[in-house]
LUMPAKOL-895675 format. One record per residue (C-alpha): residue number from 1; chain; z negated, x, y negated. Coordinates in Angstrom, 1 decimal, padded with zeros to 4 digits. Last residue first. Example, Ala and Ser with C-alpha at 12.3 -4.5 7.8 and 13.67 -1.06 7.14 Angstrom:
<node resi="2" chain="A" z="-007.1" x="013.7" y="001.1"/>
<node resi="1" chain="A" z="-007.8" x="012.3" y="004.5"/>
//
This chain:
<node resi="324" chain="A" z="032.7" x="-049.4" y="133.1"/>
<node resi="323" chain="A" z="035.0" x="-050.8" y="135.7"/>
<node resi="322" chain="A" z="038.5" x="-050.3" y="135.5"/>
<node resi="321" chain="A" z="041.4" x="-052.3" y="136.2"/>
<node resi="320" chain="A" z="044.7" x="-050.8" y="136.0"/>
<node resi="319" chain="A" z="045.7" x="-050.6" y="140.3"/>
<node resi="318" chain="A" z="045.0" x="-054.5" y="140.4"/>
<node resi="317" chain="A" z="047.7" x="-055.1" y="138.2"/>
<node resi="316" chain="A" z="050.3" x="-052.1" y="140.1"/>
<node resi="315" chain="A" z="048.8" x="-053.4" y="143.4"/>
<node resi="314" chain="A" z="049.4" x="-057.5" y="142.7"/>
<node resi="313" chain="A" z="053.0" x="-056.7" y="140.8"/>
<node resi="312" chain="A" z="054.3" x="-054.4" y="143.9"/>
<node resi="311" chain="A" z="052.7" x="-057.2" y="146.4"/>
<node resi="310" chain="A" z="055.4" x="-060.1" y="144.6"/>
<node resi="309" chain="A" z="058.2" x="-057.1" y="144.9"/>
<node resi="308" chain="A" z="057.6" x="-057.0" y="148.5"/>
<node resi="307" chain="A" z="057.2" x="-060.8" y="149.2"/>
<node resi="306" chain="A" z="060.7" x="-061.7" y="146.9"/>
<node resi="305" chain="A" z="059.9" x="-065.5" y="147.1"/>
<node resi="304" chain="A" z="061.1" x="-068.5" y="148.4"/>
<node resi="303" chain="A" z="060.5" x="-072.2" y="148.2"/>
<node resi="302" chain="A" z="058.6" x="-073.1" y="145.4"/>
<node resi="301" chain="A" z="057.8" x="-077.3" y="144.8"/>
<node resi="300" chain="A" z="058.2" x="-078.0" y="141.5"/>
<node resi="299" chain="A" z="056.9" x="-081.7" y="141.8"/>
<node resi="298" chain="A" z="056.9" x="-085.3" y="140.9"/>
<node resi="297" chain="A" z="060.6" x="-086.0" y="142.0"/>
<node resi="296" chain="A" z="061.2" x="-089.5" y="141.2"/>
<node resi="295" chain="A" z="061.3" x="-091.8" y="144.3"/>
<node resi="294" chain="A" z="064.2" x="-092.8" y="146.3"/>
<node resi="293" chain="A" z="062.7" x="-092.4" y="149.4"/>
<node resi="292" chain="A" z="065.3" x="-090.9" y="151.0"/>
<node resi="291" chain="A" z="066.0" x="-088.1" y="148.6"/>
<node resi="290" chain="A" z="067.1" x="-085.6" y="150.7"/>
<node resi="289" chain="A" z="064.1" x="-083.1" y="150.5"/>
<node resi="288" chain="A" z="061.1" x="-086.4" y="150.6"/>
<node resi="287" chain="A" z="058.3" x="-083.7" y="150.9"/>
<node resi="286" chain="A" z="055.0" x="-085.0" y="152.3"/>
<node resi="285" chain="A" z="052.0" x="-082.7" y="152.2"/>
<node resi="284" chain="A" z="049.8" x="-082.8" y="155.2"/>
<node resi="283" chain="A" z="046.2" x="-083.5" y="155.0"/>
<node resi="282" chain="A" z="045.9" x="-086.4" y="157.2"/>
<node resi="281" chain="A" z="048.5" x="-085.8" y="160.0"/>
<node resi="280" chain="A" z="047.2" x="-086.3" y="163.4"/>
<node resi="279" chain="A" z="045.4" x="-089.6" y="162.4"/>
<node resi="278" chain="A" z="046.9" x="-090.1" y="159.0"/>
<node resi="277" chain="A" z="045.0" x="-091.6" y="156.4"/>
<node resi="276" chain="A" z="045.3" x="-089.2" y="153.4"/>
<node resi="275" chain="A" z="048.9" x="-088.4" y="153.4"/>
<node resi="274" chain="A" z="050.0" x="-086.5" y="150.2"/>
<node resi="273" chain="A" z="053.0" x="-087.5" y="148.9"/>
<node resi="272" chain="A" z="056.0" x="-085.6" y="147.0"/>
<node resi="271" chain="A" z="059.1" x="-086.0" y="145.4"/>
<node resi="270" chain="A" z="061.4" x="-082.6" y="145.3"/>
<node resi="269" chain="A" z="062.3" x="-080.2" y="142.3"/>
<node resi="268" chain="A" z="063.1" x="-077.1" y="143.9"/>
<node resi="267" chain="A" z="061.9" x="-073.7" y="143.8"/>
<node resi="266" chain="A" z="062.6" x="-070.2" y="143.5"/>
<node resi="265" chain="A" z="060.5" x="-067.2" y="142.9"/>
<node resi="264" chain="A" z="060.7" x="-063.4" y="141.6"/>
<node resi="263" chain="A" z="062.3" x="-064.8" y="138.5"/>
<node resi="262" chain="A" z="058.8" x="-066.1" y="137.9"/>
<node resi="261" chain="A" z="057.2" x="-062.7" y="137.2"/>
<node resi="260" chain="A" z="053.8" x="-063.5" y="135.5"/>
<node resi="259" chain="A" z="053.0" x="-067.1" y="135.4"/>
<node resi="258" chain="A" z="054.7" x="-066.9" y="139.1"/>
<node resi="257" chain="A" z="052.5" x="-063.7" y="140.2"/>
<node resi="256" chain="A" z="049.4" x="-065.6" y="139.1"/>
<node resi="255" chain="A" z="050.3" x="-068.5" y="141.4"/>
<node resi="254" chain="A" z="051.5" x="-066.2" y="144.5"/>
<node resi="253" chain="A" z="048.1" x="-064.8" y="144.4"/>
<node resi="252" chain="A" z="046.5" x="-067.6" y="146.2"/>
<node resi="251" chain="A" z="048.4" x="-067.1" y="149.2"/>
<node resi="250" chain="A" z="048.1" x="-063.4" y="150.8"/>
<node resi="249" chain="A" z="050.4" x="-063.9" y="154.4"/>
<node resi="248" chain="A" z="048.8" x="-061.4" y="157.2"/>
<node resi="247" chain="A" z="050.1" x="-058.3" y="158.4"/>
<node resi="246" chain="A" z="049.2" x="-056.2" y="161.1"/>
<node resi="245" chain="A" z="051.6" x="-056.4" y="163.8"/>
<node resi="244" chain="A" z="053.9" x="-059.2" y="163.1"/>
<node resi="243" chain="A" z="053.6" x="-062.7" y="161.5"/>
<node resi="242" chain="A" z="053.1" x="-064.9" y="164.1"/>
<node resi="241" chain="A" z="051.3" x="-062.2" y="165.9"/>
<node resi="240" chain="A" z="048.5" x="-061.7" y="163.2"/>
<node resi="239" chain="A" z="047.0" x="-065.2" y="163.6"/>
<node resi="238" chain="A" z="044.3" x="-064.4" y="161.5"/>
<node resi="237" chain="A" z="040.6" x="-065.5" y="162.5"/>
<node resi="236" chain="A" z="039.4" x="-061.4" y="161.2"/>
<node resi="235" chain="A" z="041.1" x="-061.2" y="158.2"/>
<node resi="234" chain="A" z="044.4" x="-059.1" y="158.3"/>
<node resi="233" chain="A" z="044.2" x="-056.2" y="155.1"/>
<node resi="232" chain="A" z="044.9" x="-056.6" y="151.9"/>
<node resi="231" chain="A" z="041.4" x="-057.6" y="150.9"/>
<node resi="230" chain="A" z="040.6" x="-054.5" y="152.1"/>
<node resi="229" chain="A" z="041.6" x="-053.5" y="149.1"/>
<node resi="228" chain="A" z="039.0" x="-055.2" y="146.6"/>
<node resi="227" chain="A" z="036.6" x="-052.0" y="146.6"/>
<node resi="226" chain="A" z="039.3" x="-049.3" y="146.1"/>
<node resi="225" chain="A" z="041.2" x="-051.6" y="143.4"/>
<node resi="224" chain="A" z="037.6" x="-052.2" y="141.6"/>
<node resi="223" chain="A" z="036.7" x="-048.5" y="141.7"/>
<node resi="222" chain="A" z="039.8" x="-047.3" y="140.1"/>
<node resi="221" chain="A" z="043.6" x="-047.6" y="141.2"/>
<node resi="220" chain="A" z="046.3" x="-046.2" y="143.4"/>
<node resi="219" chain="A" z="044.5" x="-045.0" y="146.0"/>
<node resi="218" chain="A" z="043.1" x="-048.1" y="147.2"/>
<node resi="217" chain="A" z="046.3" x="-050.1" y="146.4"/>
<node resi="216" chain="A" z="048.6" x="-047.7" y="148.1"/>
<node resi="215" chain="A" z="046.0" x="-047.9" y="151.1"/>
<node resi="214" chain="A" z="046.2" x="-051.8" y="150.9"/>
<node resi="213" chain="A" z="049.6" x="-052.3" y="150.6"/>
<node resi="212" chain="A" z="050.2" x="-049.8" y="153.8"/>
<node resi="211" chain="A" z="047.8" x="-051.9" y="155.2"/>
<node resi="210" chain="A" z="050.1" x="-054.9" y="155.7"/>
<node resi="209" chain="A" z="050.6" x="-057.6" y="153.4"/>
<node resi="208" chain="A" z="053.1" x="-060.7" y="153.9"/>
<node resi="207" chain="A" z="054.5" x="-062.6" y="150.9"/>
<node resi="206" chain="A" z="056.7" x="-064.9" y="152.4"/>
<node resi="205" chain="A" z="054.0" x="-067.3" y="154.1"/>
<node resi="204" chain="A" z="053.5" x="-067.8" y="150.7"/>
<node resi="203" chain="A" z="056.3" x="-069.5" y="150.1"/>
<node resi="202" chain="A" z="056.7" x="-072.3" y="152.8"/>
<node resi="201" chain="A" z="052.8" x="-072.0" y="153.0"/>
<node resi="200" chain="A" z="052.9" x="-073.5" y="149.5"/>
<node resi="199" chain="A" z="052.9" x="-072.6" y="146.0"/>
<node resi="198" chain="A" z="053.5" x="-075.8" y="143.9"/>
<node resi="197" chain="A" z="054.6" x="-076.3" y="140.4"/>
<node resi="196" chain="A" z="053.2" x="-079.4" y="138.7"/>
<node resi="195" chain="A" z="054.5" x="-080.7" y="135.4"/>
<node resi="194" chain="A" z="051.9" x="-083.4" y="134.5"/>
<node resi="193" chain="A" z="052.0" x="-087.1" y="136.3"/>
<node resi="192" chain="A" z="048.7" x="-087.2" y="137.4"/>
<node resi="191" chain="A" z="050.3" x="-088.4" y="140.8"/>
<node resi="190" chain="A" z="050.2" x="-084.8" y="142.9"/>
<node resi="189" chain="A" z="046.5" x="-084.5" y="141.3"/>
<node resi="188" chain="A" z="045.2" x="-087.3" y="142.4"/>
<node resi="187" chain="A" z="046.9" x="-086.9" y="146.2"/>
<node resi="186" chain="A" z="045.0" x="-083.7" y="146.3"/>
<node resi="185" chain="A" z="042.0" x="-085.0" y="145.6"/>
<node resi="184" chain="A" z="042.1" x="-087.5" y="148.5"/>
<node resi="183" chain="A" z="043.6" x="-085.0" y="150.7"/>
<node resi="182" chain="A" z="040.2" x="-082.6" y="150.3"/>
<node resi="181" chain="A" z="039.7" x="-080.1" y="152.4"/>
<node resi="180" chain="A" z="043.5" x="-080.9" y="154.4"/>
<node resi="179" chain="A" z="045.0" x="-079.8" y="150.8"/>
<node resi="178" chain="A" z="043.3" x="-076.8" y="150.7"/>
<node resi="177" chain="A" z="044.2" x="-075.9" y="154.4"/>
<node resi="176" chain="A" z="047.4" x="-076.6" y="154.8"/>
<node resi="175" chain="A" z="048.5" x="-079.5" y="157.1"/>
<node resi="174" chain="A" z="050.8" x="-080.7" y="159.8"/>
<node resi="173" chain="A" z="050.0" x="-078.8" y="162.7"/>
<node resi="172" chain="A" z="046.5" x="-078.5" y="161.7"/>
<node resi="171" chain="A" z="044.7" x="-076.2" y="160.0"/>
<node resi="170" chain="A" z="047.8" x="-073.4" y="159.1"/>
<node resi="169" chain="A" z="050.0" x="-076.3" y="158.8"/>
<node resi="168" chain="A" z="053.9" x="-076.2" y="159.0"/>
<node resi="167" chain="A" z="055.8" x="-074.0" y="157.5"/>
<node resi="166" chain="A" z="059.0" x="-076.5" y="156.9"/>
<node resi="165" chain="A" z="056.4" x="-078.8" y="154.3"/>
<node resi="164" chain="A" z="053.3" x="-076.9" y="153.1"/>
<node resi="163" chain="A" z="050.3" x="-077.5" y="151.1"/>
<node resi="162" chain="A" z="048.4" x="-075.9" y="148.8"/>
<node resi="161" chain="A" z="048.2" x="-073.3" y="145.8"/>
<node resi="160" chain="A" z="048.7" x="-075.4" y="143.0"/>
<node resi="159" chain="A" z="050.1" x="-074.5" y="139.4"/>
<node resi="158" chain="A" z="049.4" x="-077.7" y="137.3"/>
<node resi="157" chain="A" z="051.3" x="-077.5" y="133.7"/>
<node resi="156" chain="A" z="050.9" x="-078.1" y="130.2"/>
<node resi="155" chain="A" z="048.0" x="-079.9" y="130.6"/>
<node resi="154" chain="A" z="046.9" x="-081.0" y="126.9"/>
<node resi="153" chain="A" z="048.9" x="-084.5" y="127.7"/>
<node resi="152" chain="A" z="046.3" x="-084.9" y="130.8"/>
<node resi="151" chain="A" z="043.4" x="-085.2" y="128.2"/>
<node resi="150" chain="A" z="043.4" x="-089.2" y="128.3"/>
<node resi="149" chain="A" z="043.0" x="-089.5" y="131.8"/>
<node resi="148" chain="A" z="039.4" x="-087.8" y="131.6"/>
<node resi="147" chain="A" z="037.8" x="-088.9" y="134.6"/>
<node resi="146" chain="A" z="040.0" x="-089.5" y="137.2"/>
<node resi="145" chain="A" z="042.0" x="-086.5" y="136.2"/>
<node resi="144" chain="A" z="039.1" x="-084.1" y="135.2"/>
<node resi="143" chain="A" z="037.7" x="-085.3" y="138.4"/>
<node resi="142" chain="A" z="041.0" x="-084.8" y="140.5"/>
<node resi="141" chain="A" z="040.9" x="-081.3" y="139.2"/>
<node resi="140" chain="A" z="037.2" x="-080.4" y="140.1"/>
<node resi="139" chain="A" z="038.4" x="-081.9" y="143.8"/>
<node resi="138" chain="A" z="041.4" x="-080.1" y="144.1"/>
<node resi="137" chain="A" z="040.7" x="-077.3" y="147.3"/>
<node resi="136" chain="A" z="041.3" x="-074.4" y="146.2"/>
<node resi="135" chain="A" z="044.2" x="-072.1" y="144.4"/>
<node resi="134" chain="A" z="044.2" x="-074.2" y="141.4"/>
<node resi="133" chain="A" z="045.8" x="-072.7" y="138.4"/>
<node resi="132" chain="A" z="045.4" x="-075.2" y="135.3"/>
<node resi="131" chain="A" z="047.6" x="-074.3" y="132.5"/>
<node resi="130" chain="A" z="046.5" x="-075.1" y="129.2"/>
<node resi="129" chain="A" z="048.7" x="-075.8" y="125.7"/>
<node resi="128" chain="A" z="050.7" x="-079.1" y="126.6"/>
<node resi="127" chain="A" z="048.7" x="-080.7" y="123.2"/>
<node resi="126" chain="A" z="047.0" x="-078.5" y="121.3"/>
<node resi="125" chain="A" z="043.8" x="-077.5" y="122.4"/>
<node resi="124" chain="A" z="039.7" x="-078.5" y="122.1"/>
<node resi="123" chain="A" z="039.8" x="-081.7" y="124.4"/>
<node resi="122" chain="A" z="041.2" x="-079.3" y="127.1"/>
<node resi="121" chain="A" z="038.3" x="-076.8" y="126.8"/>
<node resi="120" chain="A" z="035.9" x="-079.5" y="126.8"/>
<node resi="119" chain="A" z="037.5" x="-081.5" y="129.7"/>
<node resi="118" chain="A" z="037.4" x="-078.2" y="131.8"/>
<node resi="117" chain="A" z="033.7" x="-077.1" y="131.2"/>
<node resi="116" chain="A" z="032.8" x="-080.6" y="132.0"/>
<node resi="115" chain="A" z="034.7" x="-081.3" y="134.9"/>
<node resi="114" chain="A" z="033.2" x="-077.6" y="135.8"/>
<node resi="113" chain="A" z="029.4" x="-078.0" y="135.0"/>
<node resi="112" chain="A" z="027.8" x="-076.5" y="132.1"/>
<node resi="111" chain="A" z="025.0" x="-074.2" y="133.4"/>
<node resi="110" chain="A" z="026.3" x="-071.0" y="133.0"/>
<node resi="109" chain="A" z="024.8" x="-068.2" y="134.6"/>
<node resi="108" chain="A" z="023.2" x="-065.5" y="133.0"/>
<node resi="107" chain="A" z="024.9" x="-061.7" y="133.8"/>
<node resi="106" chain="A" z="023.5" x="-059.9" y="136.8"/>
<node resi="105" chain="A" z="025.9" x="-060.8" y="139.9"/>
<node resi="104" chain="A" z="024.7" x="-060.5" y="142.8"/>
<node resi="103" chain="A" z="026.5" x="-057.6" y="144.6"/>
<node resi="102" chain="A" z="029.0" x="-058.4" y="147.7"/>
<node resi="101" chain="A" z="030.4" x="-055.4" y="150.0"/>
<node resi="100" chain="A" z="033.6" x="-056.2" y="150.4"/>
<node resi="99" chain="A" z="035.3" x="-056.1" y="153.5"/>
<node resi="98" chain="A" z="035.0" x="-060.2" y="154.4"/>
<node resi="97" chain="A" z="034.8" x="-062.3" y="150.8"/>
<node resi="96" chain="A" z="033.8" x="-065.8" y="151.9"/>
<node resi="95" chain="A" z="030.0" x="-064.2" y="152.2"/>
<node resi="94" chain="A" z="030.3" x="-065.4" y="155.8"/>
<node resi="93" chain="A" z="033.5" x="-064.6" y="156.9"/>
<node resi="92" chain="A" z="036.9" x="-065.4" y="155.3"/>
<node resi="91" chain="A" z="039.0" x="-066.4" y="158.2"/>
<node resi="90" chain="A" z="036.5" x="-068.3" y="160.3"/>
<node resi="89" chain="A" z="034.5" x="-069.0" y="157.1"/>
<node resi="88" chain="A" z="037.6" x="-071.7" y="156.1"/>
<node resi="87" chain="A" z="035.3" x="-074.7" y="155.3"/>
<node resi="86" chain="A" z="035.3" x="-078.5" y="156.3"/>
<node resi="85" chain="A" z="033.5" x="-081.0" y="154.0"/>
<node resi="84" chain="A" z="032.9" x="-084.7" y="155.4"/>
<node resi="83" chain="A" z="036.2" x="-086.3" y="153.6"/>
<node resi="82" chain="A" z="035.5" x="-088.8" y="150.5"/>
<node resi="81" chain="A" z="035.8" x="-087.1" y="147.2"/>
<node resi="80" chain="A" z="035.1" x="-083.4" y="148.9"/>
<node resi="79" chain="A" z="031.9" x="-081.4" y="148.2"/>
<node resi="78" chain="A" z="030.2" x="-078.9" y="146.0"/>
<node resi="77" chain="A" z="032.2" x="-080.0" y="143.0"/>
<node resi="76" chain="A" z="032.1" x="-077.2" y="139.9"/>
<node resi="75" chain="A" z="030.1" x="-074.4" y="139.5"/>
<node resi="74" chain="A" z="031.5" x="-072.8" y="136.0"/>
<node resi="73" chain="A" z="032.3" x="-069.0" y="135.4"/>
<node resi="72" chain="A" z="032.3" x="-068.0" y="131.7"/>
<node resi="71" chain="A" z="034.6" x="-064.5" y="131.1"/>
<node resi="70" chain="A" z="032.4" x="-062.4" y="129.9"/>
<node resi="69" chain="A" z="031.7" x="-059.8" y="132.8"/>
<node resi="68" chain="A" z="035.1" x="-058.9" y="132.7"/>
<node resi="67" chain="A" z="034.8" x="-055.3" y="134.1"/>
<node resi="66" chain="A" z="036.5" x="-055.8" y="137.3"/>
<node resi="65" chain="A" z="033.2" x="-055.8" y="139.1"/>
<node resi="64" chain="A" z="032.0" x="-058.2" y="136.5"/>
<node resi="63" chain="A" z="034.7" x="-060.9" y="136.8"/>
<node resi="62" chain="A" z="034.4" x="-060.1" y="141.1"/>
<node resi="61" chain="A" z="030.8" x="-060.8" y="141.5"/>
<node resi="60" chain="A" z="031.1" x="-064.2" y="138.8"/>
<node resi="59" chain="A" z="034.0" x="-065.2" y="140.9"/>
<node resi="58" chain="A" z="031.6" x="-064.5" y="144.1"/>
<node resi="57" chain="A" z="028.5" x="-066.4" y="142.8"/>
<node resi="56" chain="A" z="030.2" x="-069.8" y="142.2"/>
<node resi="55" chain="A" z="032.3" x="-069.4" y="146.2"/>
<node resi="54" chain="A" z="028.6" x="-068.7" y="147.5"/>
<node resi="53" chain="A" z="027.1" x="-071.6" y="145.7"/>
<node resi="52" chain="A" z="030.2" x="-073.7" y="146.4"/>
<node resi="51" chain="A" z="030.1" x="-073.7" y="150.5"/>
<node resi="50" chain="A" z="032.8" x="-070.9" y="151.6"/>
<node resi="49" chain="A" z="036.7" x="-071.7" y="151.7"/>
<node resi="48" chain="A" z="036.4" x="-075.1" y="150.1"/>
<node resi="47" chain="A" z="033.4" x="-075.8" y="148.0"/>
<node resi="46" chain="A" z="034.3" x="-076.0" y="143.8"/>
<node resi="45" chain="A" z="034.8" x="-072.9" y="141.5"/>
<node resi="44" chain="A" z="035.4" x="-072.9" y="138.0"/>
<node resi="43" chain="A" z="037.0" x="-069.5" y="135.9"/>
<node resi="42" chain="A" z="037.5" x="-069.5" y="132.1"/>
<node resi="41" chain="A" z="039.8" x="-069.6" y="129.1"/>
<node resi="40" chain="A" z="041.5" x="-067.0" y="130.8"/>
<node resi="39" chain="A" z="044.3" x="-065.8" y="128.2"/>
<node resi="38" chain="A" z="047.5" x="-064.1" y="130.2"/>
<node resi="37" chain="A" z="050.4" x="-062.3" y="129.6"/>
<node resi="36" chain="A" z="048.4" x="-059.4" y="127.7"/>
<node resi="35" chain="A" z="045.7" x="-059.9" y="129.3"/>
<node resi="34" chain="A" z="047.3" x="-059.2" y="132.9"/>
<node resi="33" chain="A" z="044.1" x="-057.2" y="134.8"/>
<node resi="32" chain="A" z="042.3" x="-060.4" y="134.8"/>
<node resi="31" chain="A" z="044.9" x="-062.4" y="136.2"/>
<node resi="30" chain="A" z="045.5" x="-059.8" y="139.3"/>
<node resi="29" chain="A" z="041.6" x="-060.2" y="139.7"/>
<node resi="28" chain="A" z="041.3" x="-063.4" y="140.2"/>
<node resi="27" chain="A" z="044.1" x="-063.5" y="142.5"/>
<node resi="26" chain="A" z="043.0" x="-060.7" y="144.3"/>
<node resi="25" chain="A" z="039.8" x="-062.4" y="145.0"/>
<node resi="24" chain="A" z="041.6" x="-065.8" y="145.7"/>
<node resi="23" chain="A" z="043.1" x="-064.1" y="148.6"/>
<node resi="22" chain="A" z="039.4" x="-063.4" y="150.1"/>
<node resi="21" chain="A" z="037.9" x="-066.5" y="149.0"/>
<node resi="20" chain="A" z="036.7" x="-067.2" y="146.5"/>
<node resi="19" chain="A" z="037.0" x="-071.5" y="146.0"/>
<node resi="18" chain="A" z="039.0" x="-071.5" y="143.1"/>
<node resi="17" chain="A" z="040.4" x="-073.0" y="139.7"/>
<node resi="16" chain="A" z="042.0" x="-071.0" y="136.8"/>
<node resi="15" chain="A" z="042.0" x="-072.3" y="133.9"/>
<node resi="14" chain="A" z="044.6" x="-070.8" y="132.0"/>
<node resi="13" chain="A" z="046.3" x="-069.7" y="128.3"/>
<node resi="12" chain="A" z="049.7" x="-068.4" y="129.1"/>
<node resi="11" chain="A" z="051.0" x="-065.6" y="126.7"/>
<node resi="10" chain="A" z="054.8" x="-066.5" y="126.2"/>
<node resi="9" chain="A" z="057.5" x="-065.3" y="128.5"/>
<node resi="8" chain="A" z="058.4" x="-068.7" y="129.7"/>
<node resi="7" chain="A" z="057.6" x="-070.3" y="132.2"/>
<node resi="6" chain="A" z="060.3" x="-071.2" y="135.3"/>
<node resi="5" chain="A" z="064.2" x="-071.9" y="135.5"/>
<node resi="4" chain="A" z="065.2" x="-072.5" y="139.3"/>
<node resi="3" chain="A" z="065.7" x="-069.1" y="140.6"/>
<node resi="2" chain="A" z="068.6" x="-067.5" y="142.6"/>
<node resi="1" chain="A" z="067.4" x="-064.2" y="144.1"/>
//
């Protein structure tokens, strides 16, 4: 595959921003099982997929099922800037994490709120030395940004899951659903003005799993790769005919895999806008591809990706973590 040049091969230091979330699950867990590529500063979670106390007390479920229980987990914005909040329990049930059998955690909770938790750890590095990974809706982010302008040179990149442009929407015709959350946010973020690489349904919709992943994955690995993999498997609410029998595109991932394995991706620099006022479109992520704007490109935005080889790095992550 020909690939635009991506990170480097150096240890990342991360944020890494979610809403869990079946997909985010595995994306949470594919970064913890990658220490040695990448540092997690910490894990915040705002409202999107599930209301936030149930997204807050699944990242600290899955940090100590996949024997992390140190890594600091932060509650972060329980609603959108300025939308009514919308939420995604069609797809991811309930307890946001549908075939897995949820455990409260038992380690303290942190009481330092996200924007907090986010602004302190950027205030404490080097310049261009965190990478935020948001695979929610952006509201924490757009609070750092609104709040905390003068920490954006520490950002040394923004790695979104959200939006879509030839995809199409998979809330509306026109928009994705963490950008549709919270467009307002979104549209923050897009115009902070950091390097931002975007993983939208164009890509993701490339990186399709079908049970076969999740049986190698089950048997593969120790107890949290047999608890997490049903995760691999079609959510109820999915639309499995678009994309064949029995598979179902895993999003949230795709941003750890690209820290990881970014010759596996490619991508094109591209300008774009968030629309926040449309009637039928509000949500939707704008990409000017020929230019006709004449704006500045403000965005990576990733446009293929090798699917199978993408699911190989999840299962062969997943597959090393153990529980003690």
């Amino acid at each position: 595959m020909n690939t635009s040049t991506g990170p480097g091969a150096t240890r990342r230091r991360i944020i890494l921003d979610c809403d869990p979330g079946r997909d985010d699950a595995i994306a949470i867990a594919t970064a913890l099982a990658s220490s040695a590529e990448i540092e997690l500063a910490g894990i915040t979670a705002v409202a999107g997929n599930v209301p936030l106390e149930i997204t807050w007390r699944n990242a600290r479920f899955l940090c100590e099922l996949c024997g992390y229980p140190d890594i600091p987990v932060h509650a972060g914005a329980d609603r959108p800037l300025v939308r009514e909040p919308v939420t995604a329990v069609r797809h991811h049930g309930e307890s946001g994490l549908e075939g897995v059998e949820v455990e409260m955690p038992a380690g303290p909770i942190e009481t330092r709120r996200a924007v907090g938790f986010i602004a302190d750890t950027l205030r404490a590095s080097r310049d261009q030395e965190v990478t935020l990974v948001a695979v929610g809706p952006l509201t924490n982010l757009a609070l750092v940004v609104r709040e905390h302008p003068d920490l954006m040179p520490k950002v040394r990149e923004i790695v979104v899951m959200g939006g879509a442009s030839r995809a199409g929407g998979n809330v509306t015709p026109a928009a994705e659903f963490n950008v549709y959350a919270d467009p307002h946010a979104a549209a923050i973020v897009f115009d902070c003005g950091r390097p931002l690489t975007v993983h939208g349904l164009d890509v993701t919709h490339q990186v399709l799993a079908a049970p076969r992943h999740a049986e190698r994955l089950a048997a593969g690995g120790g107890e949290p790769a047999r608890r997490l993999a049903p995760l691999l498997h079609p959510a109820a609410g999915s639309r499995g005919p678009r994309f064949g029998p029995e598979r179902s595109p895993i999003h949230d991932p795709c941003t750890i895999a690209w820290l990881l394995r970014p010759e596996l991706f490619a991508t094109e620099s591209v300008p774009v806008t968030v629309e926040t006022e449309g009637v039928h479109t509000m949500g939707s992520t704008v990409v000017d591809w020929w230019g006709v704007t004449g704006r500045e490109p403000n965005a990576r935005w990733v446009t293929e990706a090798d699917g199978e080889a993408v699911l190989d790095l999840v299962i062969e992550r997943i597959a090393r973590l153990r529980n003690p």
